[in-house]
N, C-alpha and C positions, 0 to 999 in steps of 0.2 A: 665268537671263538676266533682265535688270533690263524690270520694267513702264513702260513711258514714259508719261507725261500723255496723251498724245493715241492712247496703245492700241495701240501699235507693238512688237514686240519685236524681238531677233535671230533670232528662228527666223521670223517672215515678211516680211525684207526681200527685198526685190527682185533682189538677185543668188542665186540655186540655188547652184552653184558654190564658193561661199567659197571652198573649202579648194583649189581649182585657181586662184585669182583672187591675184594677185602684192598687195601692200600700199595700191599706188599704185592699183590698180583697184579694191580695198574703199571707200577714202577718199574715192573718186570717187564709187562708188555711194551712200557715206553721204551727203556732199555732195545727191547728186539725191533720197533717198530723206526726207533729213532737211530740208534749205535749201530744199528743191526747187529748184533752181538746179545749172548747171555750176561746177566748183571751181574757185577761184581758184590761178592755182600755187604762191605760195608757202603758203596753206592748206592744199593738198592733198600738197605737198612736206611741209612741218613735217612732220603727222600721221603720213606714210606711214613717214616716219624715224623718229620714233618707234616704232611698230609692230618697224620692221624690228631698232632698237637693242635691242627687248624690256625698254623701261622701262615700259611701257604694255603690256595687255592692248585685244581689239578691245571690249568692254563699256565700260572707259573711256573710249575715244574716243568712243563711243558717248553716256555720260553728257559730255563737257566739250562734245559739240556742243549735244545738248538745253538745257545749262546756260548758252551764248552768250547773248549779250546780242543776237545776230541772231534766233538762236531765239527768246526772249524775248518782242522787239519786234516780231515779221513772222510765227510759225508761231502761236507757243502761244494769242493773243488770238484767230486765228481758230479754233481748234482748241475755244475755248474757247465762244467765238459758238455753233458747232453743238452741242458739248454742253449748252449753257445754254439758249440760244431753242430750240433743234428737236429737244432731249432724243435727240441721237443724237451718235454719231462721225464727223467728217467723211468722205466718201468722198474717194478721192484725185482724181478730176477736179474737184470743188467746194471743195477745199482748194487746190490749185493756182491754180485760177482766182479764186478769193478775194485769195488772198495775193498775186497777181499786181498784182488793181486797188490794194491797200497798199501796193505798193513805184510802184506810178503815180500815186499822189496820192491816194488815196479814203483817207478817215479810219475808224476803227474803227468811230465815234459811226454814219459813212456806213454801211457797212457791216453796220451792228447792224440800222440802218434798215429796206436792204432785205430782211435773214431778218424782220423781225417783219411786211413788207408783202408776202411772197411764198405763192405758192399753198400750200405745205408746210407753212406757218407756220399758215396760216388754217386748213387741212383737218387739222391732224395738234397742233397746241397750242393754239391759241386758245380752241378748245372745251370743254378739260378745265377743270373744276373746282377748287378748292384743293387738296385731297386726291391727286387723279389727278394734276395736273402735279405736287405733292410728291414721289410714288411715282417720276415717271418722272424725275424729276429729279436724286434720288438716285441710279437705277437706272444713267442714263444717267453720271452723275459721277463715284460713286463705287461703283458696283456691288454695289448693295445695296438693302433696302428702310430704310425711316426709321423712329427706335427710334420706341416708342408713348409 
């Protein structure tokens, strides 16, 4: 199963089920799971046809959403905010709600703003060192520690 940037795989999406869940119900969950948003029809139609025609496996669906240019533009920056300022992964109620004030008008620059002026930021990065936020840095990004 393919690793996605922001630490998500097939085996702990949201819908249990899969293999009881018709085409058009995967597409949808990807849709909420991925976009965080409801699916648009003719979105969630295309993909599900596909699926159903068997030109497409559900992993590449899975890769052409992450690879959208909505993806891109609305998930992965803030995805990337948490892993960078607060050397963690987003949890899903603070990715939601993030990506929500971005599609309301708040800018990223905004957005960068309040992780470096929030309590988490103060008590959990601020304090570290060169060395210590290098460590979590890596750890948090790329899962690893940093060569010497």
């Amino acid at each position: 199963m393919p690793q996605l940037s922001h630490k998500l795989t097939l085996s702990n999406l949201n819908f249990k089920a899969a293999n009881t869940m018709t085409n058009l119900e995967m597409v949808s969950a990807l849709y909420r799971d991925f976009l965080l948003r409801e699916p648009d029809e003719a979105g969630v139609n295309y993909w599900a046809g596909v699926l159903d025609s068997g030109t497409r496996d559900l992993a590449s669906v899975v890769d052409s959403i992450t690879a959208s240019l909505e993806f891109k533009q609305q998930i992965q920056p803030i995805v990337d905010l948490y892993n960078v300022q607060l050397l963690r992964p987003a949890d899903p109620s603070g990715l939601a709600y993030w990506v929500s004030e971005l599609r309301n008008g708040l800018t990223i620059e905004e957005i960068s703003n309040n992780f470096q002026v929030s309590g988490e930021f103060e008590t959990s990065v601020a304090s570290l060192d060169d060395a210590a936020w290098l460590n979590q840095l890596y750890t948090s990004v790329v899962n690893r520690t940093p060569d010497v």
